[in-house]
C-alpha positions in Angstrom: 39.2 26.5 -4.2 37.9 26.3 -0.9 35.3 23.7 0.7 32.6 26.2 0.2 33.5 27.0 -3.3 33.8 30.4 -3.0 37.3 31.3 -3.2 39.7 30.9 -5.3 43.2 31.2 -4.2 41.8 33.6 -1.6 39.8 35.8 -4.1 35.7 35.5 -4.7 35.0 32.6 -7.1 33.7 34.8 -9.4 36.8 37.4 -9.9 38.7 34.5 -10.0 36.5 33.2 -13.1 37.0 36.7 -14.8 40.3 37.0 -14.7 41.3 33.4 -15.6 39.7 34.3 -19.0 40.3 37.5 -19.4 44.0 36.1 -18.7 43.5 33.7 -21.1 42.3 36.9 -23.6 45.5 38.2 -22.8 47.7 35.6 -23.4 46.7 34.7 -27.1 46.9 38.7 -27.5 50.7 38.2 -26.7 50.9 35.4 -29.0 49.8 37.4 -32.4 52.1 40.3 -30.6 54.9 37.4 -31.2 53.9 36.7 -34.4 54.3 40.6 -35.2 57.9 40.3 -34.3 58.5 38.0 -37.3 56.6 41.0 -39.6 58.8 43.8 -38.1 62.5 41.6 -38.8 61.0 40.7 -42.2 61.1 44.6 -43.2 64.2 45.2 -41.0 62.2 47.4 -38.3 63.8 46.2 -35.5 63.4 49.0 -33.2 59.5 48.0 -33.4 60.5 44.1 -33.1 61.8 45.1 -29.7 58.6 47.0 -29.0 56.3 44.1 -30.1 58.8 42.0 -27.8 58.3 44.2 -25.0 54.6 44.4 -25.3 54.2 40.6 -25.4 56.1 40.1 -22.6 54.5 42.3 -20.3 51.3 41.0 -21.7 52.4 37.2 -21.7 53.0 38.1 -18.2 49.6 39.3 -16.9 47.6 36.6 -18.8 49.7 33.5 -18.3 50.0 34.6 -14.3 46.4 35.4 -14.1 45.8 32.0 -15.6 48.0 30.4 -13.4 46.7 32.1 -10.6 43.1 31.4 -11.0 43.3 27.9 -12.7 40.9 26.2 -10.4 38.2 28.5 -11.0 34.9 26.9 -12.0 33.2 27.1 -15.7 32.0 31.0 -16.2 27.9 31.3 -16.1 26.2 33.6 -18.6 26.6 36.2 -15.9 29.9 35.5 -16.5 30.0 34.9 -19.4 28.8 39.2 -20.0 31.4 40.5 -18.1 34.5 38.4 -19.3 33.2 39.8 -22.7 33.3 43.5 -21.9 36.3 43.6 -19.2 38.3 41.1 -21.9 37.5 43.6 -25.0 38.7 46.5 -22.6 41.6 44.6 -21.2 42.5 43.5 -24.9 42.3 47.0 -26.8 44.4 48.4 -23.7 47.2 46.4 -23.8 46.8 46.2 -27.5 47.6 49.7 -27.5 51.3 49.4 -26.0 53.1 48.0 -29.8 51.8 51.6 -31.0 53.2 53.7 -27.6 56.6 51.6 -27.8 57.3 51.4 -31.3 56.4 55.4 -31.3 59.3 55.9 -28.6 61.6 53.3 -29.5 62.3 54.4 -33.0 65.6 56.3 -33.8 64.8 59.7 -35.3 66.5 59.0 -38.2 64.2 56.4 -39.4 61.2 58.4 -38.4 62.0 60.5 -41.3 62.2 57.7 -43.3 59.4 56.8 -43.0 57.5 60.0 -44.9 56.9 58.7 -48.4 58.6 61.2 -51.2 56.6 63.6 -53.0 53.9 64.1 -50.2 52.8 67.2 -49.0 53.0 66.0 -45.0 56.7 66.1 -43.4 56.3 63.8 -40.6 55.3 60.0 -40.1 51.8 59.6 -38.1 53.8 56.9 -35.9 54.0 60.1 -33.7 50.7 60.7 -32.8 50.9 57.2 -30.9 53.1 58.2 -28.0 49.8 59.7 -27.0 48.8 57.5 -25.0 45.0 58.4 -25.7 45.5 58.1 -29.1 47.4 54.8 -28.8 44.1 53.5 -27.1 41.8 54.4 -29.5 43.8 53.0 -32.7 43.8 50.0 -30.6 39.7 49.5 -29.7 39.2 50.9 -33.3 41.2 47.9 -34.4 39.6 45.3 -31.8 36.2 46.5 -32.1 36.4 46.8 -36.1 35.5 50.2 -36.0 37.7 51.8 -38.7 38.5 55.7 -36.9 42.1 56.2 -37.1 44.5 58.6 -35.7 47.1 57.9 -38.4 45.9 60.2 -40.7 48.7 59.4 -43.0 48.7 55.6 -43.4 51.8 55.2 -45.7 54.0 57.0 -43.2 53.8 54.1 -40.6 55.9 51.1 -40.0 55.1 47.9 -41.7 54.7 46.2 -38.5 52.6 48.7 -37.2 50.1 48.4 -40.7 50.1 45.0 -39.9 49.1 45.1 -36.6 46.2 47.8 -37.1 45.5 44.9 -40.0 45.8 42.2 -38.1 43.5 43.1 -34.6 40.7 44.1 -37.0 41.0 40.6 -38.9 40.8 38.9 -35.4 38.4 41.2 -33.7 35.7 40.9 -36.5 34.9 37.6 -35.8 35.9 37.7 -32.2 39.2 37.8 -30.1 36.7 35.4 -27.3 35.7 32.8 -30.2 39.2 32.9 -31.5 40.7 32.0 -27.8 37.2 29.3 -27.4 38.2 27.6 -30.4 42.4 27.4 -29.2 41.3 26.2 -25.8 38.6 24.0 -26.7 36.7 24.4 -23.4 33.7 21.6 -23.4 29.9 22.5 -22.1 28.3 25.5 -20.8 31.5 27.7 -20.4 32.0 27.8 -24.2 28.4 28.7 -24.9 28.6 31.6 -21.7 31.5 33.4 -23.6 30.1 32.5 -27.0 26.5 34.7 -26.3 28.7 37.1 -23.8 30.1 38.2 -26.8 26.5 38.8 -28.6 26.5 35.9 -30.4 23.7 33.4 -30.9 23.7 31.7 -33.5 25.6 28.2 -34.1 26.5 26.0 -36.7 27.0 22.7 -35.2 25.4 21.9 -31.5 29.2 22.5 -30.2 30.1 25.9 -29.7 34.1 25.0 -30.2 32.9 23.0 -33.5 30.9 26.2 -34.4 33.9 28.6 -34.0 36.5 26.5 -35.2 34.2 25.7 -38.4 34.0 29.5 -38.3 37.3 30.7 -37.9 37.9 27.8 -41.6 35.8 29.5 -43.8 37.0 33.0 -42.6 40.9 32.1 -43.7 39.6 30.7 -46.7 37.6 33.9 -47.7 40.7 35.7 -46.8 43.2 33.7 -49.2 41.0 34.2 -51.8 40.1 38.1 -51.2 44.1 38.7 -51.2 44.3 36.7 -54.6 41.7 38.9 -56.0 42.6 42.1 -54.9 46.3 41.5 -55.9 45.5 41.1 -59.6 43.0 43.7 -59.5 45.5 46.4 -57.6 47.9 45.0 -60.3 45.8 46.4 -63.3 44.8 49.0 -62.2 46.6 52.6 -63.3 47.3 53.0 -59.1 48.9 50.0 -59.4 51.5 49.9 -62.2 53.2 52.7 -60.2 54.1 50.3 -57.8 56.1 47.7 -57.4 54.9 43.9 -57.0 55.5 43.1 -53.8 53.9 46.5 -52.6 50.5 45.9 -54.7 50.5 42.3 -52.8 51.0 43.5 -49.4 48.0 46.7 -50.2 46.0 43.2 -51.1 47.0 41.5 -48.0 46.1 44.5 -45.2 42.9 45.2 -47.6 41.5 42.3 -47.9 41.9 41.3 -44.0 40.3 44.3 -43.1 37.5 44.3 -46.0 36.5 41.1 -44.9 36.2 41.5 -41.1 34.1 44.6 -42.0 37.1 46.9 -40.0 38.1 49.2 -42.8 41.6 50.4 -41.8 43.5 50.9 -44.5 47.4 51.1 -45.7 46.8 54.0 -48.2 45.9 57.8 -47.9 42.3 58.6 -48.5 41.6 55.1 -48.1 40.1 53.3 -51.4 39.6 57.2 -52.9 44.0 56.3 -53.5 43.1 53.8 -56.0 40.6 56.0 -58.2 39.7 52.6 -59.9 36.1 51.4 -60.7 37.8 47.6 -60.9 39.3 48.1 -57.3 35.8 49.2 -55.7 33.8 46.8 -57.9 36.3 43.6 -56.3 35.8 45.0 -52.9 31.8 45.1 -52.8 31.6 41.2 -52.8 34.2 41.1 -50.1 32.8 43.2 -47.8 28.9 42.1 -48.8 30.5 38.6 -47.5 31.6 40.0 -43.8 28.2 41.1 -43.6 26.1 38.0 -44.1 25.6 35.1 -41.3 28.7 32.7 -41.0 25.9 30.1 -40.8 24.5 30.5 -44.1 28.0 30.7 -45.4 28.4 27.1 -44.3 25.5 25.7 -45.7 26.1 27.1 -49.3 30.2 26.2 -49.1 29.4 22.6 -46.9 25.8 21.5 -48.3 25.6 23.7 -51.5 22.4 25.2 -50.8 22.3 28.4 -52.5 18.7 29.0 -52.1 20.0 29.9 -48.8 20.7 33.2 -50.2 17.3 34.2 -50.8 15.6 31.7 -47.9 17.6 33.0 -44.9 15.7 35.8 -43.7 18.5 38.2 -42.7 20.5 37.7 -46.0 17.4 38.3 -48.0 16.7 41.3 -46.5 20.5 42.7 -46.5 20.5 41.9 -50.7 17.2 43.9 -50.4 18.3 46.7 -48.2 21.8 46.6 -50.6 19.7 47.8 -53.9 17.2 49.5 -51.8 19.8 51.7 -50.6 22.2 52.1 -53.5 19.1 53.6 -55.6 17.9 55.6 -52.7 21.6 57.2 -52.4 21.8 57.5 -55.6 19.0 59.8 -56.4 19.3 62.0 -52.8 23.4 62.7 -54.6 22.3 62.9 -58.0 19.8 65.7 -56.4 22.5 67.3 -54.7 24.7 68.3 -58.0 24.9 71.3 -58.9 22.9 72.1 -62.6 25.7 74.2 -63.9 29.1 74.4 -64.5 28.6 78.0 -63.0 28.1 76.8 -59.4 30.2 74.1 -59.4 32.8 75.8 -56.8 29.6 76.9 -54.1 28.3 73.4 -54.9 32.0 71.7 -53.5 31.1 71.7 -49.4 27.3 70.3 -50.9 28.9 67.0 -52.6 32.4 65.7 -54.4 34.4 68.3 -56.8 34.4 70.0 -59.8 35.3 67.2 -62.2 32.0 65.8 -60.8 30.3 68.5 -62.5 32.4 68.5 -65.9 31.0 65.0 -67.6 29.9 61.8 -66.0 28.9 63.7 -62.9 25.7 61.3 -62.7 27.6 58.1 -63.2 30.2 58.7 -60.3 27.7 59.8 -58.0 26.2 56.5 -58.4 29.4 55.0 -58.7 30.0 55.9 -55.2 26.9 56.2 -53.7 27.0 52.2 -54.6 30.3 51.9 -52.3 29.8 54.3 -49.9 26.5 52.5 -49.2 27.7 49.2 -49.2 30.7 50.1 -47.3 28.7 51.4 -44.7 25.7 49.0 -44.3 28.4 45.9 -44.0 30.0 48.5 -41.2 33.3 47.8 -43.4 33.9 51.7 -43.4 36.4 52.1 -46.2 35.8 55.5 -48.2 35.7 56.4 -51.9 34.9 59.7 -51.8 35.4 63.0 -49.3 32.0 62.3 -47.7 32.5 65.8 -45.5 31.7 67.5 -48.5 28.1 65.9 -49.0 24.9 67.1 -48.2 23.7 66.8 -45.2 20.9 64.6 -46.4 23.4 62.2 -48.1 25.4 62.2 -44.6 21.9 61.3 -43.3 21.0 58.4 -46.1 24.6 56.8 -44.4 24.0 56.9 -41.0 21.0 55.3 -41.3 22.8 52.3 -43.0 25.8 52.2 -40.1 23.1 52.5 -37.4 21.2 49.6 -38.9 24.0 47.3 -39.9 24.2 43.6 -41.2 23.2 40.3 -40.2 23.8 38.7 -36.7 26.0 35.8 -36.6 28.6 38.4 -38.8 31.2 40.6 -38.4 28.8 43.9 -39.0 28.1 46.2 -36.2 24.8 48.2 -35.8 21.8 47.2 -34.3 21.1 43.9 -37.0 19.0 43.3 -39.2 17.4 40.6 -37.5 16.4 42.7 -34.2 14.9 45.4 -36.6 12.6 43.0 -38.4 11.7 41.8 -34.2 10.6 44.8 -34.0 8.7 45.7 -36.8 7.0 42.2 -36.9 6.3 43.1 -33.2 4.8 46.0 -34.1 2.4 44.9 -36.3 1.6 41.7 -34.2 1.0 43.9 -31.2 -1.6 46.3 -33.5 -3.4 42.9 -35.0 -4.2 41.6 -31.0 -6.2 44.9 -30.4 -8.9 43.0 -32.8 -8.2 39.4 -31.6 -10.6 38.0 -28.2 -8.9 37.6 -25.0 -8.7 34.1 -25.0 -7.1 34.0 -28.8 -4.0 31.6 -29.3 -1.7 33.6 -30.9 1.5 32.8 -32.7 4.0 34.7 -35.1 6.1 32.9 -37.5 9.7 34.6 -37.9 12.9 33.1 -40.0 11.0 29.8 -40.3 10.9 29.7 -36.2 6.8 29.5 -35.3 6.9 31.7 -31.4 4.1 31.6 -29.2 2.8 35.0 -27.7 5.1 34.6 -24.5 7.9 34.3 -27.2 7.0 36.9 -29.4 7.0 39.0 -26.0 10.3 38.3 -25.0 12.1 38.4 -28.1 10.4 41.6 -29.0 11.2 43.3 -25.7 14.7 42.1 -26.1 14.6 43.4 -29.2 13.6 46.6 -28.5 15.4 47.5 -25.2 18.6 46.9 -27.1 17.7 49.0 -29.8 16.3 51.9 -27.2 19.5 51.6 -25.7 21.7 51.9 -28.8 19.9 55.0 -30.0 19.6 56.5 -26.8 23.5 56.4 -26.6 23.2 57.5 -29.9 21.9 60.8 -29.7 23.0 61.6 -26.7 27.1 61.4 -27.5 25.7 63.4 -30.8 24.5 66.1 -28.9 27.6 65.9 -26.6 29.9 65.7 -30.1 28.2 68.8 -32.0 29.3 70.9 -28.8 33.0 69.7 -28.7 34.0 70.3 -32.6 34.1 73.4 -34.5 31.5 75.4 -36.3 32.1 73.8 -39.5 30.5 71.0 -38.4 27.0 70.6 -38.3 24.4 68.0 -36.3 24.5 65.7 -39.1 28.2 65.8 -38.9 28.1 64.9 -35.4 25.3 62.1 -35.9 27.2 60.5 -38.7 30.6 60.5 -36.3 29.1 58.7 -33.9 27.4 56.6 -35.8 30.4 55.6 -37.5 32.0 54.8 -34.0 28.7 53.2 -32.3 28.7 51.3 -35.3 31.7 49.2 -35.9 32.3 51.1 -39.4 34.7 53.7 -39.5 33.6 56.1 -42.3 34.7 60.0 -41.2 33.2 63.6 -42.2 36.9 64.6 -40.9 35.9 65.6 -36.5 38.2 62.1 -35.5 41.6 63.0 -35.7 44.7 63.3 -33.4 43.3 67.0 -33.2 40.2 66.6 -32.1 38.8 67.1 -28.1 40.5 64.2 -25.9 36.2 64.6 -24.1 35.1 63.4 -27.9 37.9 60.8 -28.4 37.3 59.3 -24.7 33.6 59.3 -25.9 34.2 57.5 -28.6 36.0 54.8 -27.1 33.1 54.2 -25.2 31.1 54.3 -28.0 33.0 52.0 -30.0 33.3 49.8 -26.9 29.1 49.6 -26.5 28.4 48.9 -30.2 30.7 46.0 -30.1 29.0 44.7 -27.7 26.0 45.6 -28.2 25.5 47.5 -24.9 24.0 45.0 -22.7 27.7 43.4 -21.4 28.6 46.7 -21.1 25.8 47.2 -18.7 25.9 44.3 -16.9 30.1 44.7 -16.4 29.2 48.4 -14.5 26.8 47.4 -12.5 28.8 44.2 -11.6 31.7 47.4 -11.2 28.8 49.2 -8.6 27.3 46.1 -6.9 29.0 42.8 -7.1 27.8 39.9 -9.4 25.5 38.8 -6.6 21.7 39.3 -7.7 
């Protein structure tokens, strides 16, 4: 660094500070790509063990040099702190995107065809559609951002490796490729804390952020080992699963519950959990994916201090067990509604809601059956689908989106705008109504989560509160209207909403638009969309305008 301090190696201080950590992003990316290569010669799929060896290196190489390069650069700031998050999830879901191009083009044709399961109606492996590059990026910032869309429509026709990869960026990128590498380099004071929040975070266990993400990063593999335990005995006896051999059912439990539990939702099967047809499979995965969806904090005081009134006290989990039932009733009835009376209509009533055996006996109770998933699925932003929701009502498509728009608590892995920032608002609301009758020179105060705020408080955190959420549905319904423009007539606006809601969202539930067919304008879209609700817009923000006009105020 120069006298001044501001250079670094001959470039601006504060490049220099970006791309030492997003170098640093870059180099633990090449380390789980190394890893992979252990998965790939495990199942023999060494064409794609030279591709993950390709990738890493090239990607060792840009991180570990731009570390190098920039190793004397100073502690990032929270302006910093913003852009490191959004330019480091870019830089990561880009170059997380070249295992799928290589392994795509280094595979010998012969074991392409291998690779289409027997008995299936679809001749060719979905490995192909990766040596689009396009599609290649998306699969990759779906998996990073925990999003869910896929391009491999057919999920069984891909390499092991590659399931495992899609499984594994989703497992890391729900809690947080930035507090995964915070934790590894254990990087004292303000720094940590400048990534931590960059990455639209707030909350903390302990007063250390690397205690906090490291304490984080414990429970999380422990909730995993567990979740794979679980799932592999329920896979096991379940009529899906005695078709299958053992080690298959365990490695449908070990992609499942990774991605259940970091509320990502990519899956290993066709249809997603619709494969399984089983009531015990979908009844194991609502725990697991009500878990990724509540505060790691309060998941630390019931494991650490056993306080288990923390359930109900906690104001975000309280509502999110609320807005579980409220919504799994509300669901319910809005399907139930939406059967057809007769037997008669049953085949006009198919592009309203499920199929005809949900008109022929227990039509009621698998309506609720999955109106309970669906909902939970998509209120936890976990995304994994039970039933062909393209062929539901339009109101039912509605019910959903409002969950995915909404989302869990902050301080999870959920997507959405948080529940937390919606009850800002609405307490804001009603405190801004109630000062209409107060005098002038009234003290005011608002209590929220136990926190007492005073009115310049209440004013900030409810203008926060609501710019973000402005933002978020601004972006919203403008990529909807955009969307409903660029797919065919079978799709209507709710389609479109419930799309991009899905992708602004974190969730990954589909009406069928995202697809390796679908406008490259809509896909591009949607990485942008995925991109922004990860981040919860305002990095996003603050990264162009740094793009347009420097980091300087």
């Amino acid at each position: 660094m120069s006298r001044r301090g501001r250079t670094v190696s001959g470039w601006p201080a504060d490049l220099a500070v970006i791309g030492r950590d997003v170098g640093s992003l870059l180099a633990m990316e090449s380390a789980l790509m190394v890893l992979s290569i252990a998965v790939a010669a495990g199942f023999g799929e060494w064409y794609a063990a030279l591709a993950f060896l390709t990738a890493a290196g090239f990607t060792a190489f840009i991180g570990f040099g731009a570390r190098k390069a920039f190793r004397e650069a100073p502690a990032p700031r929270m302006k910093h702190g913003m852009i490191i998050a959004a330019a480091g999830w870019f830089a990561t879901a880009a170059f997380g995107a070249l295992p799928f191009v290589l392994t795509a083009y280094f595979i010998p044709e012969a074991a392409l065809a291998a690779l289409v399961p027997r008995g299936v109606e679809y001749t060719q492996s979905s490995l192909l559609y990766f040596r689009n590059p396009l599609h290649a990026f998306f699969e990759s910032m779906s998996g990073w951002t925990g999003s869910g869309l896929t391009m491999a429509i057919h999920e069984p026709s891909l390499p092991r490796s590659i399931q495992w990869w899609r499984s594994l960026i989703q497992w890391v990128g729900g809690v947080g490729v930035i507090v995964l590498t915070v934790s590894i380099l254990s990087r004292p004071g303000s720094g940590s804390y400048a990534l931590y929040r960059g990455e639209a975070r707030e909350e903390k266990i302990h007063p250390s952020v690397v205690s906090t993400v490291r304490t984080v990063w414990k429970i999380f593999v422990g909730y995993t080992a567990l979740s794979i335990l679980v799932l592999f005995v329920a896979i096991s006896l379940s009529d899906y699963g005695r078709t299958i051999p053992t080690w298959e059912a365990a490695w449908q439990a070990l992609n499942h519950a990774m991605t259940a539990l970091s509320t990502g939702g990519f899956s290993v099967t066709d249809n997603s959990i619709a494969t399984y047809d089983s009531p015990l499979i979908e009844t194991v995965l609502l725990p697991i994916m009500a878990l990724g969806a509540i505060a790691f904090p309060i998941h630390y005081a019931i494991l650490q201090n056993r306080e288990l009134n923390k359930l109900w006290r906690d104001l975000q989990t309280r509502w999110l067990l609320v807005i579980f039932a409220v919504g799994v009733v509300g669901l319910s009835v809005q399907n139930l509604v939406a059967l057809p009376t007769t037997p008669s209509t049953a085949f006009a009533a198919t592009a309203n809601y499920f199929d005809l055996s949900m008109v022929v006996g227990g039509a009621g109770s698998d309506a609720i059956r999955d109106s309970t998933f669906q909902w939970i699925s998509a209120l936890s932003c976990t995304g994994f689908q039970s039933a062909p929701i393209g062929q539901w009502s339009d109101g039912g498509k509605l019910v959903l989106s409002s969950a995915m728009v909404l989302g869990g608590a902050a301080g999870s892995t959920v997507g959405g705008i948080k529940i937390i920032r919606a009850y800002t608002i609405s307490r804001g609301i009603r405190w801004q109504f109630s000062r209409v009758f107060l005098p002038s020179n009234a003290i005011v105060s608002l209590k929220i989560d136990g926190r007492r705020l005073s009115r310049p408080e209440m004013e900030r955190e409810f203008s926060e509160a609501s710019i973000v959420s402005l933002l978020w549905l601004f972006v919203l319904l403008g990529s909807s209207l955009l969307l409903v423009n660029l797919v065919g007539a079978e799709f209507t606006f709710a389609d479109a909403l419930f799309e991009v809601a899905s992708a602004q969202g974190n969730v990954g539930l589909s009406t069928g638009i995202t697809g390796p067919t679908m406008n490259p304008l809509a896909e591009g879209m949607f990485l942008l969309n995925m991109w922004v609700g990860r981040l919860e817009i305002i990095p996003v923000l603050v990264f162009f305008r740094s793009v347009l006009y420097g980091l300087n105020p």
